[in-house]
VEXDREN-2710 file (C-alpha; in Angstrom, 1 decimal):
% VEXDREN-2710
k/r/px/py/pz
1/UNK/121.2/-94.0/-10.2
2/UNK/123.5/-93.8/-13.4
3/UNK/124.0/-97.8/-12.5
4/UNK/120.5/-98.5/-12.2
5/UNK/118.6/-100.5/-14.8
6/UNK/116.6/-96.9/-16.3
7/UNK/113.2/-99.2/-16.4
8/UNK/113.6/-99.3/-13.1
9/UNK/114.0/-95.6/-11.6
10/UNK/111.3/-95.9/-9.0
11/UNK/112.0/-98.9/-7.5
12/UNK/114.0/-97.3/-4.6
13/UNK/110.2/-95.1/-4.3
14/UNK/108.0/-98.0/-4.3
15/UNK/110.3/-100.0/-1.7
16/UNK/109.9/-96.8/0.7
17/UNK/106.0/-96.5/0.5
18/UNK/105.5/-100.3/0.7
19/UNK/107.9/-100.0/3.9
20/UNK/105.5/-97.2/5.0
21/UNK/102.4/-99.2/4.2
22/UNK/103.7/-102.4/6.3
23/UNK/104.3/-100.2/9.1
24/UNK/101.1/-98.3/9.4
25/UNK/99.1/-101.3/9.2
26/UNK/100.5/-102.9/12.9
27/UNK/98.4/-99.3/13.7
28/UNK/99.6/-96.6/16.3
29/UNK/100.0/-98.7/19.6
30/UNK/102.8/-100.4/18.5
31/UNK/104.9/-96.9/18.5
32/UNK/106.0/-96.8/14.8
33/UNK/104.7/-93.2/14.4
34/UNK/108.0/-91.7/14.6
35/UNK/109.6/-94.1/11.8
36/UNK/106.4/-93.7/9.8
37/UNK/107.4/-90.4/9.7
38/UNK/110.9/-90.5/9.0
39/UNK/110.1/-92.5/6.1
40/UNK/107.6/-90.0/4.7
41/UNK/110.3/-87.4/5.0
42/UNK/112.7/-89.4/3.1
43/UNK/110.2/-90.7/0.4
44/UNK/109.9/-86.9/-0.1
45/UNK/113.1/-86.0/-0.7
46/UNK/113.9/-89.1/-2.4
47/UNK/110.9/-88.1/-5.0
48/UNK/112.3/-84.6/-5.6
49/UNK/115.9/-86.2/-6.3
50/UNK/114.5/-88.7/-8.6
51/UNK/111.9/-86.8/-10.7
52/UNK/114.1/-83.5/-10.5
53/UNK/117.1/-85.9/-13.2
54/UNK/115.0/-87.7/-15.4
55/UNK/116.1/-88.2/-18.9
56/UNK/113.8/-88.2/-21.9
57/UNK/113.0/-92.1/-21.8
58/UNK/111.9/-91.8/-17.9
59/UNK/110.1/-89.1/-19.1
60/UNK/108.5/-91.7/-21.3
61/UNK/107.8/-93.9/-18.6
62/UNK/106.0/-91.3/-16.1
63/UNK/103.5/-90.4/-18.6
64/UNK/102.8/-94.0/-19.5
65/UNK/102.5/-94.9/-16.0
66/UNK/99.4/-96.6/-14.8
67/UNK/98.8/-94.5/-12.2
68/UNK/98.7/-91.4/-13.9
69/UNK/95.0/-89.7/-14.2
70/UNK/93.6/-89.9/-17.2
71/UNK/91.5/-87.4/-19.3
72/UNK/88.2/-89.0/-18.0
73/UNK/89.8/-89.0/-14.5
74/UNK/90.5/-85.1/-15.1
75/UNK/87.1/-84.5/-16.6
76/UNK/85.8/-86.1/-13.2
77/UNK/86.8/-83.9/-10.9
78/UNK/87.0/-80.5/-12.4
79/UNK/83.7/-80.4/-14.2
80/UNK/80.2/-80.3/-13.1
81/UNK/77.2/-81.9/-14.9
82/UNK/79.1/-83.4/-17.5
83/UNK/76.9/-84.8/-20.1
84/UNK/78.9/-87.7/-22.5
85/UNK/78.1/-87.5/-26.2
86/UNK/78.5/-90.7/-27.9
87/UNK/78.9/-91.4/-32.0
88/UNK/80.0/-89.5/-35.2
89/UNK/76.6/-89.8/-37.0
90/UNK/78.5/-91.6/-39.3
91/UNK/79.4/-95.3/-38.8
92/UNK/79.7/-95.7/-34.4
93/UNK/80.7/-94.5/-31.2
94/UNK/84.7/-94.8/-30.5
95/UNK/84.9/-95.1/-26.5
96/UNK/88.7/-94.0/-26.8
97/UNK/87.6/-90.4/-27.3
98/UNK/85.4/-89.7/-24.2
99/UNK/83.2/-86.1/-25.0
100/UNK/80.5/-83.6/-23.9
101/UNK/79.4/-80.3/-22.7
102/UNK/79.9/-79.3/-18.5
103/UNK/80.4/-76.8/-16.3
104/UNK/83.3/-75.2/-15.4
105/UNK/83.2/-73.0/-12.6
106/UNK/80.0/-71.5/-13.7
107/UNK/80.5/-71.4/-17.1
108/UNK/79.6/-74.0/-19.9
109/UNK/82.2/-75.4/-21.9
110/UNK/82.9/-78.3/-24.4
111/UNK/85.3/-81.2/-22.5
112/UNK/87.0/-83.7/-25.5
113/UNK/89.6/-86.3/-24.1
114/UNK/91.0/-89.6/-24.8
115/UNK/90.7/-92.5/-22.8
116/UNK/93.0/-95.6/-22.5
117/UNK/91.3/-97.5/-19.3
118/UNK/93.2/-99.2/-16.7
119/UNK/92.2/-103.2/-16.3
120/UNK/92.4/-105.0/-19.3
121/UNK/88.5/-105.5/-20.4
122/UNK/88.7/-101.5/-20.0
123/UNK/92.1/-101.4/-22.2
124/UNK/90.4/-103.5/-24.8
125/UNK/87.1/-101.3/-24.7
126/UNK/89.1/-98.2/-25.4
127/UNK/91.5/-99.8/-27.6
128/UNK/94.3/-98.4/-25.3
129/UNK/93.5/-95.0/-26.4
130/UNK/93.7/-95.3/-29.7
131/UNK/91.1/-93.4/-31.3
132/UNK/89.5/-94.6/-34.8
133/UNK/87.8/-91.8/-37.8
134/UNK/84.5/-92.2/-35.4
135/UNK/86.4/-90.6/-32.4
136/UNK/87.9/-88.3/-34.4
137/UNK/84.5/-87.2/-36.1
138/UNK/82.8/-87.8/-33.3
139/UNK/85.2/-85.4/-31.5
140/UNK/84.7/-82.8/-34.1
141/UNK/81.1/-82.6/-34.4
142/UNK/81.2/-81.2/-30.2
143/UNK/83.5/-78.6/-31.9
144/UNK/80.7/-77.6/-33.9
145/UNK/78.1/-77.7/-31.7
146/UNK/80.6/-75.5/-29.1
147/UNK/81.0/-73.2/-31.9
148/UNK/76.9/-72.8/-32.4
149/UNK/76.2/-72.1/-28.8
150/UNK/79.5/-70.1/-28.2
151/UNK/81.1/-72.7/-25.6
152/UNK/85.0/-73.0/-25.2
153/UNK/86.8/-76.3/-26.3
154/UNK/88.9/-77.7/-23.9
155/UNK/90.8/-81.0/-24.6
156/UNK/93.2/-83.2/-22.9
157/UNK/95.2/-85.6/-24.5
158/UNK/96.8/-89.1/-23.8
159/UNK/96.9/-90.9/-26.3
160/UNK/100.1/-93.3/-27.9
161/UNK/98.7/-92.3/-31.1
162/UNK/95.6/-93.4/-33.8
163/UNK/95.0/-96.7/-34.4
164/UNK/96.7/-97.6/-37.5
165/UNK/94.8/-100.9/-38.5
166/UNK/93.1/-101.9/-42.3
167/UNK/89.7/-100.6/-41.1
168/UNK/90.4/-97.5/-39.3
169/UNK/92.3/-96.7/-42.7
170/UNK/89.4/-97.9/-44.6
171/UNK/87.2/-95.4/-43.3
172/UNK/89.3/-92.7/-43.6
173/UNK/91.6/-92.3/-40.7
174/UNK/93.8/-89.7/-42.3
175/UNK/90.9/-87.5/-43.3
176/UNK/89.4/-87.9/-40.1
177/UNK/92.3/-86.1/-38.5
178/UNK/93.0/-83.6/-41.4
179/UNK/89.7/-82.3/-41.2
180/UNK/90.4/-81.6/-37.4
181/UNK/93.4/-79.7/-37.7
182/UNK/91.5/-77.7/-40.6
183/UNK/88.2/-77.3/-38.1
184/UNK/90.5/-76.5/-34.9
185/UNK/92.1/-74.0/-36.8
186/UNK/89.4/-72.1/-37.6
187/UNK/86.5/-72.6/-34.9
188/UNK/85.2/-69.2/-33.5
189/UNK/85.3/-70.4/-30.0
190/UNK/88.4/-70.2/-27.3
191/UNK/90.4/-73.5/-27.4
192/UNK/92.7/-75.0/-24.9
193/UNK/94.7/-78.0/-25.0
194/UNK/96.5/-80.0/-21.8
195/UNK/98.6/-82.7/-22.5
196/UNK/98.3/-85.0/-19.3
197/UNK/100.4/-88.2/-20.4
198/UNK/101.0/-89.0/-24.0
199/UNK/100.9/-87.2/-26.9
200/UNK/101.8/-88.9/-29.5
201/UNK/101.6/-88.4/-33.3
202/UNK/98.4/-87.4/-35.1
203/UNK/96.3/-88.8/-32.8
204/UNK/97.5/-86.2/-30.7
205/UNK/97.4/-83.4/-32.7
206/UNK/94.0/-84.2/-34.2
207/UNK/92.7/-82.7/-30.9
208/UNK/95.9/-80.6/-30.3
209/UNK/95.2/-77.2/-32.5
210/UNK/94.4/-74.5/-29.9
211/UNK/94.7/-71.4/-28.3
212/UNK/96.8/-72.3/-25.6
213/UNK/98.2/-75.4/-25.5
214/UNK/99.7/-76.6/-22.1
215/UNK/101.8/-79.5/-21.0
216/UNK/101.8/-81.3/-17.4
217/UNK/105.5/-81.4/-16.4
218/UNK/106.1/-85.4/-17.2
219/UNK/104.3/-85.6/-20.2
220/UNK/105.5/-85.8/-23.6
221/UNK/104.9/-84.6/-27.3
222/UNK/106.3/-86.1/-30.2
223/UNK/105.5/-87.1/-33.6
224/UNK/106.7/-90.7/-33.1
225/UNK/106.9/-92.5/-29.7
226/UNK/110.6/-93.5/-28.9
227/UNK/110.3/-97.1/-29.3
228/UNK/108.8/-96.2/-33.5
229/UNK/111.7/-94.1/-33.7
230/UNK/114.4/-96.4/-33.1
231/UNK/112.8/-98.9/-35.2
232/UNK/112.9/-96.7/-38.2
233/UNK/116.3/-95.3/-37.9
234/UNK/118.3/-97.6/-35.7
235/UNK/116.0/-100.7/-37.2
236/UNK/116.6/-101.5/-33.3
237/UNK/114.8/-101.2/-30.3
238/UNK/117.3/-100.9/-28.0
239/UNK/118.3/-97.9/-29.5
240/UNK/114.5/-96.0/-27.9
241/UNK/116.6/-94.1/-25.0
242/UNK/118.7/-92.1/-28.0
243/UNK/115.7/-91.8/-30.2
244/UNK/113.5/-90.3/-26.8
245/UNK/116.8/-87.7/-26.6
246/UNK/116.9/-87.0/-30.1
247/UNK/112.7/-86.1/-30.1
248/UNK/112.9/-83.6/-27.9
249/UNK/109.8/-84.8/-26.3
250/UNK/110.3/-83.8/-23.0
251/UNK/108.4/-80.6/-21.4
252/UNK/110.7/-78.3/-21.4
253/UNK/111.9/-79.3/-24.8
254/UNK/108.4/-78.2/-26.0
255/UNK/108.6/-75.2/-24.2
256/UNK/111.8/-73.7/-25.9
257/UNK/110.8/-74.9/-29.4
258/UNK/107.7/-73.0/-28.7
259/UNK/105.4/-76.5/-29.1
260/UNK/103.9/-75.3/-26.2
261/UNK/102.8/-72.4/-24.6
262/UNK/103.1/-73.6/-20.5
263/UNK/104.3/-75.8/-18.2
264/UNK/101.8/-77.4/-15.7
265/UNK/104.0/-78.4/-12.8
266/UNK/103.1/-81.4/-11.4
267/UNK/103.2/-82.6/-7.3
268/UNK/106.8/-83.8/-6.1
269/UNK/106.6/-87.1/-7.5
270/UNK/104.3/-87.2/-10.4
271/UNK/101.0/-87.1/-10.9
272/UNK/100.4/-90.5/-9.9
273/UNK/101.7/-89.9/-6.4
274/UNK/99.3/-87.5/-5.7
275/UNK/96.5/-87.0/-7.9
276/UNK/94.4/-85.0/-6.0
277/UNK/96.8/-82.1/-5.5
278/UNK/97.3/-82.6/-10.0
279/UNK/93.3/-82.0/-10.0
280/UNK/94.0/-78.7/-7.5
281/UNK/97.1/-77.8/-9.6
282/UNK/95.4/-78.1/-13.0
283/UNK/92.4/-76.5/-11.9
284/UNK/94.0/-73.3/-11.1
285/UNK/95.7/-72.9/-14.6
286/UNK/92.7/-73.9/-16.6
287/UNK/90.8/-70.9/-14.6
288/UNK/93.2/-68.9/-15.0
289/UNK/93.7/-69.0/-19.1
290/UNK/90.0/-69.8/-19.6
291/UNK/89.4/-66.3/-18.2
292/UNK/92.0/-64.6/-20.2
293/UNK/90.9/-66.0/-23.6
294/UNK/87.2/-65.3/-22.6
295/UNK/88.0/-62.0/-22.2
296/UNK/89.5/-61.4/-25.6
297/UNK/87.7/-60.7/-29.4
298/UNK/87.5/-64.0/-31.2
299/UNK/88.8/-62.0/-34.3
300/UNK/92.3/-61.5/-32.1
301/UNK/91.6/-65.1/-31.1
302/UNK/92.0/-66.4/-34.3
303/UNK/94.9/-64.5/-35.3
304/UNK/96.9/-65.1/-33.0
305/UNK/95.7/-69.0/-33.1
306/UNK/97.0/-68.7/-36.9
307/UNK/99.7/-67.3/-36.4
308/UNK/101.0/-69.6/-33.2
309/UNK/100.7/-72.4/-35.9
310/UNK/102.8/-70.9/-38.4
311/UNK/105.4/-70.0/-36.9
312/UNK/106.2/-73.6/-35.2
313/UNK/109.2/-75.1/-37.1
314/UNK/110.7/-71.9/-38.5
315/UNK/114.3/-71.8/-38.5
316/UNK/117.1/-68.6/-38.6
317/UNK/119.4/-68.8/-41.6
318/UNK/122.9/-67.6/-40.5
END
């Protein structure tokens, strides 16, 4: 694999399962079963092998892949009567942030996500998922009403990052996002934040201040994607693979800086390979810490919420 163009990691994976898909459609009479089954075997371990070595730049690529669920894919299948809010009361609606209040298991909650769409009229809709000030805003004034009526926040983010052009900045794009990490900070409600596929910059963070903040096992979190990094320090792209290393983007990067506060693992594979088991897997966890944070003062809440924040990028002098 070391040989192997790193773009092109799952090209031994794809080969098997189009294999398997040419030889389920001449259908059972013609005997294949058995090799049908062999091949599913060896897809499966060749999956574990794969995804169990990638570096930081495959890393990259899994949570970019086109596959992957989305929030709105997520948002789908876990939650109940979802209700979509559109527009900041402002200036519009920004379809890259996709919010509303659901159910949960029984229990009303707040749901904030971003949205990138798959076909290219849906990629232009949602501006590839990057949010505008209106998403942002729009994003926060759910917060508040989540706050009034005493629901959770839960968000997911995928995002490469908020649109940087003349009139996002013209309406305030900067603002829009500081006054979400101020809000987030401080809202009397539970918060919990997955990262499903990107996470990238502020337009991450703006919906990335929580109480527990969790991280599906091939997504990333950085402050820069890989390919901006190289640009600025290497003035070369081809130089994305160090910067992707030297980010410290991956999962389990996040986890030992204390970024994050759990892993989600994710199905032999990816996400992509078997969403519906990711939905099973994800829907457990969120259960599970929704349940513990419910349970707790919001007074304690807070603190610790504080406290989480401030002590991200501390350092030991020896």
């Amino acid at each position: 694999m070391a040989a192997m163009d790193e773009q092109e990691f799952e090209k031994p994976i794809e080969d098997l399962v189009r294999r398997i898909e040419e030889l389920g459609g001449f259908g059972a009479q013609q005997g294949r079963e058995r090799e049908v089954r062999k091949l599913q075997d060896r897809l499966q371990r060749l999956r574990k092998e794969v995804y169990a070595k990638l570096t930081p730049w495959q890393s990259t690529l899994v949570a970019r892949h086109p596959q992957r669920p989305y929030p709105a894919d997520y948002i789908e299948s876990l939650f109940t009567d979802f209700i979509e809010f559109h527009g900041d009361r402002k200036f519009a609606d920004d379809p890259a942030i996709i919010t509303g209040f659901a159910m949960f298991h029984e229990r009303p909650v707040a749901v904030i996500g971003h949205q990138k769409g798959r076909i290219t009229k849906e990629k232009i809709r949602y501006n590839f998922g990057m949010p505008r000030p209106e998403g942002y805003r729009k994003a926060l004034r759910i917060m508040k009403m989540a706050e009034k009526f005493g629901r959770p926040v839960l968000t997911f983010i995928d995002t490469p990052g908020a649109y940087p052009g003349i009139g996002a900045e013209e309406r305030g794009q900067a603002e829009a996002i500081a006054m979400n990490l101020r809000e987030m900070a401080r809202l009397k409600v539970p918060i919990i934040v997955t990262i499903t596929g990107e996470g990238g910059s502020g337009g991450a963070l703006a919906l990335g201040v929580g109480d527990h903040i969790q991280i599906l096992a091939h997504s990333i979190y950085a402050v820069i994607s890989p390919e901006g990094c190289a640009a600025i320090l290497w003035k070369s792209n081809e130089k994305k693979q160090d910067a992707a290393r030297a980010l410290k983007l991956t999962a389990p990067d996040l986890k030992k800086l204390g970024i994050v506060d759990e892993i989600v693992p994710e199905p032999v594979g990816g996400a992509h390979a078997h969403r519906e088991q990711m939905f099973e897997i994800l829907e457990r966890v969120l259960k599970r810490n929704l349940k513990r944070l419910m349970s707790r003062d919001i007074t304690d809440i807070l603190a610790d919420r504080h406290a989480k924040f401030r002590a991200m990028g501390s350092v030991k002098i020896l």
